[in-house]
N, C-alpha and C positions, 0 to 999 in steps of 0.2 A: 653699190656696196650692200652686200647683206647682212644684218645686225646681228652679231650672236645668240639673243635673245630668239630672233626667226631662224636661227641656223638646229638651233638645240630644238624646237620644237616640228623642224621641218626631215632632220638628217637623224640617223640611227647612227650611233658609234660604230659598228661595223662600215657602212658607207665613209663615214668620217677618213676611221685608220685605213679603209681602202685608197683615198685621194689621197691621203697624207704621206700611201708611201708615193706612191705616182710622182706627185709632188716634189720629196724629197729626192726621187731618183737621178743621180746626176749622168743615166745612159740616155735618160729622157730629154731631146733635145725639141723638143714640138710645146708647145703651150698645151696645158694641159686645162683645157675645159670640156662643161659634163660632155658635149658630143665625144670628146678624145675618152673619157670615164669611160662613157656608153659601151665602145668602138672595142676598146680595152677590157670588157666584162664578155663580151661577146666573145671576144679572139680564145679569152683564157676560157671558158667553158662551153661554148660552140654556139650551132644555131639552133639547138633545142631549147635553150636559154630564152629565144624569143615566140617560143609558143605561148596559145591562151593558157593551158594549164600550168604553166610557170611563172605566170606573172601574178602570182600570193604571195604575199611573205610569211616568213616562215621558210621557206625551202630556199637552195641554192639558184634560184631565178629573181630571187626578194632584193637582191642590191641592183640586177638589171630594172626590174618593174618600179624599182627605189629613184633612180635617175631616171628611167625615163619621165615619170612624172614630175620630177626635179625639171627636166627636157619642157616636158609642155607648159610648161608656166613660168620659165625664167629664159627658156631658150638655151639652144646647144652651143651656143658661141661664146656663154659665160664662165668665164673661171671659174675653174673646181675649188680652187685652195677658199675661198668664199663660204663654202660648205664642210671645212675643218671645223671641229666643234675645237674650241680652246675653252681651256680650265686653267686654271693657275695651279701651280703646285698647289701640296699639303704647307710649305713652307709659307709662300706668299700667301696662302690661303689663310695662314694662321695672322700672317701680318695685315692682310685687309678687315678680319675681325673685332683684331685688335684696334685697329685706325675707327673703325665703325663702336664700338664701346667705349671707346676716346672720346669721339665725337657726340655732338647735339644729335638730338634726334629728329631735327627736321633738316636737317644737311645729308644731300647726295652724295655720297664718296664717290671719284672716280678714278680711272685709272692716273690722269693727270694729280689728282691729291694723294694717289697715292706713292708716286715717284716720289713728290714734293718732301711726304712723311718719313720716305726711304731719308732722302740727303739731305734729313733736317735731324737725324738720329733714331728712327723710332725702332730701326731694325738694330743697332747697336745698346737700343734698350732693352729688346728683346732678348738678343744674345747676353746682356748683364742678368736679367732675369732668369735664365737659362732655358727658354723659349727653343729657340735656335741655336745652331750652331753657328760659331765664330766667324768661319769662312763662307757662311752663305750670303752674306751682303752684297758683295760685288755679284752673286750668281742673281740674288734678288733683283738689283737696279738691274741687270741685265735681259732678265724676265718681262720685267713691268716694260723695258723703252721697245722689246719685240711686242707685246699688245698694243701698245701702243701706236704702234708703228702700222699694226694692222686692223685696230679699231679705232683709233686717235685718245685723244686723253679726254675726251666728254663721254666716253660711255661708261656707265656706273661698274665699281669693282664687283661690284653684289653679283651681279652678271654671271660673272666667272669664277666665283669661288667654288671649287672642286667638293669641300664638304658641307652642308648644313644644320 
């Protein structure tokens, strides 16, 4: 598993929303790792795409020359969705800051504490404060148990907060 920490500083958001839709595609019946990315950059803009002078970024050759060195150091067999950058909303983003100003300053928030903060009130104080919106709670816990689910609850929220 690749840490989002290594993903953010390895993947360009463009690369990211490229696999993400891949990903999301439900016509896509193949596993979709970097070789299948690669295979699929190639198809959509041809084989000029794998010339030396298209492999700069910057230009439309920059997401093929992007994977393939993603290719040479992790191998083409690895799941792409690995290399989705995740952020947390503007929302959860507001409630991990929140938790983290809450908090001592030598305690790591992580996504696990911050479930915990969700269904122990802290998003329903949010909403009393007029932070949030009413009905974002349920969408909240539903946010956090998907990172979870694909970072587990030990990687710190700080992580993924979308603003700084």
């Amino acid at each position: 598993m690749i840490f989002a920490t290594e993903v953010d500083s390895r993947v360009t958001e463009e690369l990211s929303e490229f696999i993400e839709s891949l990903v999301n595609n439900p016509d896509i019946e193949l596993s979709v790792t970097l070789g299948f990315v690669r295979d699929t950059l190639q198809d959509s803009v041809g084989d000029e795409l794998t010339s030396e002078e298209h492999h700069q970024f910057g230009n439309e050759g920059s997401l093929y020359a992007e994977v393939e060195s993603l290719i040479e150091e992790y191998g083409e067999d690895v799941m792409a969705v690995d290399f989705i950058i995740a952020k947390a909303s503007d929302e959860l983003s507001m409630l991990i800051e929140a938790l983290i100003d809450y908090t001592e300053d030598d305690i790591t928030i992580t996504l696990g504490s911050v479930r915990n903060a969700i269904t122990e009130g802290l998003a329903a104080r949010l909403v009393g404060e007029g932070a949030i919106e009413a009905d974002e709670e349920q969408t909240l816990l539903a946010e956090i148990d998907a990172l979870i689910g694909h970072y587990g609850e030990d990687l710190p929220a700080e992580n993924l907060l979308r603003f700084e």
